[in-house]
N, C-alpha and C positions, 0 to 999 in steps of 0.2 A: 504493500500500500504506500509507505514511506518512500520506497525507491522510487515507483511509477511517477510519483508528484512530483521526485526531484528530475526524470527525467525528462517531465512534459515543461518544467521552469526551464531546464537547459535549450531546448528545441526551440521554447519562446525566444529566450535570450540571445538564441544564433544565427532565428531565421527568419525574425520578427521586430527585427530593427528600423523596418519603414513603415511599420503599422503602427496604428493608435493601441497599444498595446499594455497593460499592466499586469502586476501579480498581485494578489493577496492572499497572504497567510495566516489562514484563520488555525487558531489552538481547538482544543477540543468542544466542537459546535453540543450546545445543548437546549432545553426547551424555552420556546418564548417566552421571553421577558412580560411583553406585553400584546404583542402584532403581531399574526391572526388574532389571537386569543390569548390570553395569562396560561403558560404553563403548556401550550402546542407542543406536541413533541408526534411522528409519526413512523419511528422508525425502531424497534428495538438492538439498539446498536450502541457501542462506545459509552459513554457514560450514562445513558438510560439501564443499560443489563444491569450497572454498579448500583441503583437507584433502587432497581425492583426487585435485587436480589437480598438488599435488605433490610426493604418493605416487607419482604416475605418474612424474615429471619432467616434466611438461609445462608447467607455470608455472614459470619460471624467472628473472621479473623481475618487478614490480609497481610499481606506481604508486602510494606511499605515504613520508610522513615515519618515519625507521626508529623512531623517540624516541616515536611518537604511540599512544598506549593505545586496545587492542580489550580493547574491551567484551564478554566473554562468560560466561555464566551455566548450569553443567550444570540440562535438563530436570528431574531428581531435585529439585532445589533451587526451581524455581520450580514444581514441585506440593508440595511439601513447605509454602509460603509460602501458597500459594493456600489451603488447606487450614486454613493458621491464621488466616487473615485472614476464611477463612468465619464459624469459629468466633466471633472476635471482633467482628467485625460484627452477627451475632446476636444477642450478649449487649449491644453497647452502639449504642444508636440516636443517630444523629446527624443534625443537621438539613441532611446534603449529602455525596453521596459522597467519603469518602478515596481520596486516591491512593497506593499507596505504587511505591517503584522499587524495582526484584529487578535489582542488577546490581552488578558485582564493581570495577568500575573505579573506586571512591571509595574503598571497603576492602580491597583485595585486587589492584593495577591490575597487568598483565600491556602488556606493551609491545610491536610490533610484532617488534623485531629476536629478542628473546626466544621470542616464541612459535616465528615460522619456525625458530630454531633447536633448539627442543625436537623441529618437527612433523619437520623433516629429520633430526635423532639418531633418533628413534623410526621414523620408515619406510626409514633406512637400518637399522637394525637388524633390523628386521620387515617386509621388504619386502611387496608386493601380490605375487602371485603371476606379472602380467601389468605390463611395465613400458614407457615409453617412453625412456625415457634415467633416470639415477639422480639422487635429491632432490636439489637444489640450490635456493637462492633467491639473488639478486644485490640488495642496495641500489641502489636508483636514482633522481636525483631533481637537476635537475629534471625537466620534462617530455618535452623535447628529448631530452638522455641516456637516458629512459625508450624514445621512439622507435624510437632508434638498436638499444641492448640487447636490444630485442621484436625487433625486425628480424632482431640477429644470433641471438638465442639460442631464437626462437623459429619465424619462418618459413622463415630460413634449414634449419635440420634437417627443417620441416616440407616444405616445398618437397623437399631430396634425397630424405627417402622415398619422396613420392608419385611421386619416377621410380622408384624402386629398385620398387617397389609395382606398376608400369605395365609395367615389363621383364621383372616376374615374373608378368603376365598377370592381377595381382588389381588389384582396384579402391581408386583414390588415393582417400584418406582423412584425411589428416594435415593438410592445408590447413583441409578442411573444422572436424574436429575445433577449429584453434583460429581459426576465425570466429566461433566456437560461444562459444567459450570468454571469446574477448574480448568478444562483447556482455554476456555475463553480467558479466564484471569492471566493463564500462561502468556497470552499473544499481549496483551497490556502490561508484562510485566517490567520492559521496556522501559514507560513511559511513567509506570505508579512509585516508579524507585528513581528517579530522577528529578530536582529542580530545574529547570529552563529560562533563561534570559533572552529579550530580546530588543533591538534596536528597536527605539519611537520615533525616528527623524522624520519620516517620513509622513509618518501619522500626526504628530506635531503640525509640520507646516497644511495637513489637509486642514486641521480643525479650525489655523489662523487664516482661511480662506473662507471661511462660512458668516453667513452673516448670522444673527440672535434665532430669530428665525428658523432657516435650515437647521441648526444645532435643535431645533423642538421637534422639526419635521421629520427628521433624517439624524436621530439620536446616538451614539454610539459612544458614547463619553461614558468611561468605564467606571470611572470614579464616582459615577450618581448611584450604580451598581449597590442595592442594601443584601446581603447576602443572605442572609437569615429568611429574609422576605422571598427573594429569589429562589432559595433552594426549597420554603415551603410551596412556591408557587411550580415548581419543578415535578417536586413527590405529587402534589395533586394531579399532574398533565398525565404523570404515567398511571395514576391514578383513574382517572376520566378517561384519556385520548389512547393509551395501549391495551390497557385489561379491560375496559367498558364496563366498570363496577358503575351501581348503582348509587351515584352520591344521595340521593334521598335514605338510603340505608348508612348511613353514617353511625347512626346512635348502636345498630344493631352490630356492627363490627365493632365498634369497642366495647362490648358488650364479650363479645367475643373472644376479640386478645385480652380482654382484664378475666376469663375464663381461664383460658391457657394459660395465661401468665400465672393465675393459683395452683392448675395441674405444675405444673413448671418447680414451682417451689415445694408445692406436696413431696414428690418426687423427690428433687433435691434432700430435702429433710430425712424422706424414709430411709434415702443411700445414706445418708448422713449417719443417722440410727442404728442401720445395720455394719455399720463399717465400726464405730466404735464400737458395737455391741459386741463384734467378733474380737476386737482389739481386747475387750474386755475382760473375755472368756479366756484370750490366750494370754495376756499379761499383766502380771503384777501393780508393775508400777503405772497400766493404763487403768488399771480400777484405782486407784489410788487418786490417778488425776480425772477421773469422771464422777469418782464420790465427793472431790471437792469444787470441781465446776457443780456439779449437779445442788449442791451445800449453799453454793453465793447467789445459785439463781435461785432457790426459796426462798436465801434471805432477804437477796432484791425485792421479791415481787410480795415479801410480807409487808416490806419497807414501802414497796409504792402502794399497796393496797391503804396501810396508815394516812399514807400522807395524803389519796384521795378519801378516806372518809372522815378527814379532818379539814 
């Protein structure tokens, strides 16, 4: 994908020295800003999969520096640019295609641990209708640790469904789903482990050609960019415009995930229970320290029962 683009820049650059000719280089295009619509998105590709995958709770760990800047740019913003660049291209002939960048990570940088936590407020709030466990994303890093964490938090769940799925006479699924899922993570790994710089020169002198105006009509000014706002307006696109959940059912899917979310912790707990229980049976000095955990939480909770009925 990455070479093809560079090789159709070169072709421009060699053979297209007498035409009215430009480049732009947009970073990772994602859902409307505002134009068509808040939150358009129509393709499940590049950073939509990253969106719905943990909408769903199915990405639960990643392979990435938490500190490292994704680059992404709402579609609205780079036809808006596109558009002014025509403009100006036609009016002034140059003897070699410009390039300019469409991308928000030099004016506007958005940072990994950031975004995952905007995408996980916004799809715990507004769940998908259809979910597999509840948004969560895990820091992880290095490689090894990554390993480990995919393992536990991701095949491991994958794996009990597809018995629980087998017992109920339907067809496993869950493994498959994230074989699926990981190759695609592999092809972006590239780009989710990397920071990216990029010249503004060019994009500079366009925006000092705009009159107040155009700058309203034909917006692309990164810096107005609310992110928070953006990436909820994102989750809903893939929400609405890829899966066709019913937004009138909103109340009944969180309804839902705060369902699952209790299974989730039951669970938890029970392993919890029975992992000390065994530790219990088999060692000395774990009875020793669960008779005295067990000792401070009665005394806790005689001590808070006091202090609310006084």
């Amino acid at each position: 994908y990455t070479f093809t683009k560079a090789l159709a820049e070169n072709l421009l650059q060699n053979e297209a020295k007498d035409l009215p000719v430009a480049i732009i280089r947009p970073s990772i295009v994602g859902a409307a800003c505002k134009e068509p619509l808040p939150g358009w998105v129509d393709s499940i590709h590049g950073a939509a999969v990253l969106f719905i995958a943990i909408g769903k709770g199915m990405l639960r760990v990643m392979k990435f520096h938490w500190n490292n800047v994704l680059d992404i740019v709402p579609v609205d913003y780079v036809n808006n640019m596109l558009i002014t660049i025509g403009w100006i291209t036609a009016l002034n002939k140059t003897p070699f295609p410009v390039v300019y960048h469409c991308n928000t990570g030099s004016r506007n940088p958005i940072d990994w641990g950031k975004l995952t936590g905007f995408m996980v407020k916004s799809y715990t709030e507004n769940p998908f209708d259809e979910v597999f466990r509840s948004p969560h994303v895990v820091k992880c890093w290095p490689f090894l640790m990554w390993r480990f964490w995919q393992f536990i938090l991701h095949y491991v769940p994958a794996y009990f469904s597809d018995c629980v799925f087998s017992m109920l006479g339907k067809k496993p699924r869950m493994v498959r789903n994230y074989e699926k899922l990981e190759n695609t993570l592999q092809q972006l790994d590239y780009f989710t482990q990397r920071t990216w710089q990029w010249s503004n020169q060019n994009y500079d002198k366009l925006v000092s050609l705009l009159s107040e105006e155009d700058k309203q009509t034909f917006n692309f000014d990164m810096t107005s960019l609310d992110w928070d706002k953006y990436i909820s307006t994102f989750c809903m696109g893939t929400k609405k415009y890829l899966l066709n959940d019913n937004m009138s059912n909103l109340h009944k899917a969180r309804q839902k995930l705060k369902r699952r979310r209790t299974i989730r912790y039951t669970i938890n707990f029970v392993m919890f229970l029975l992992a000390t229980q065994l530790l219990y049976l088999r060692s000395h000095i774990a009875r020793e320290v669960w008779s005295n955990a067990l000792g401070m939480c009665l005394n806790w909770l005689k001590k808070l029962s006091a202090f609310v009925i006084n």
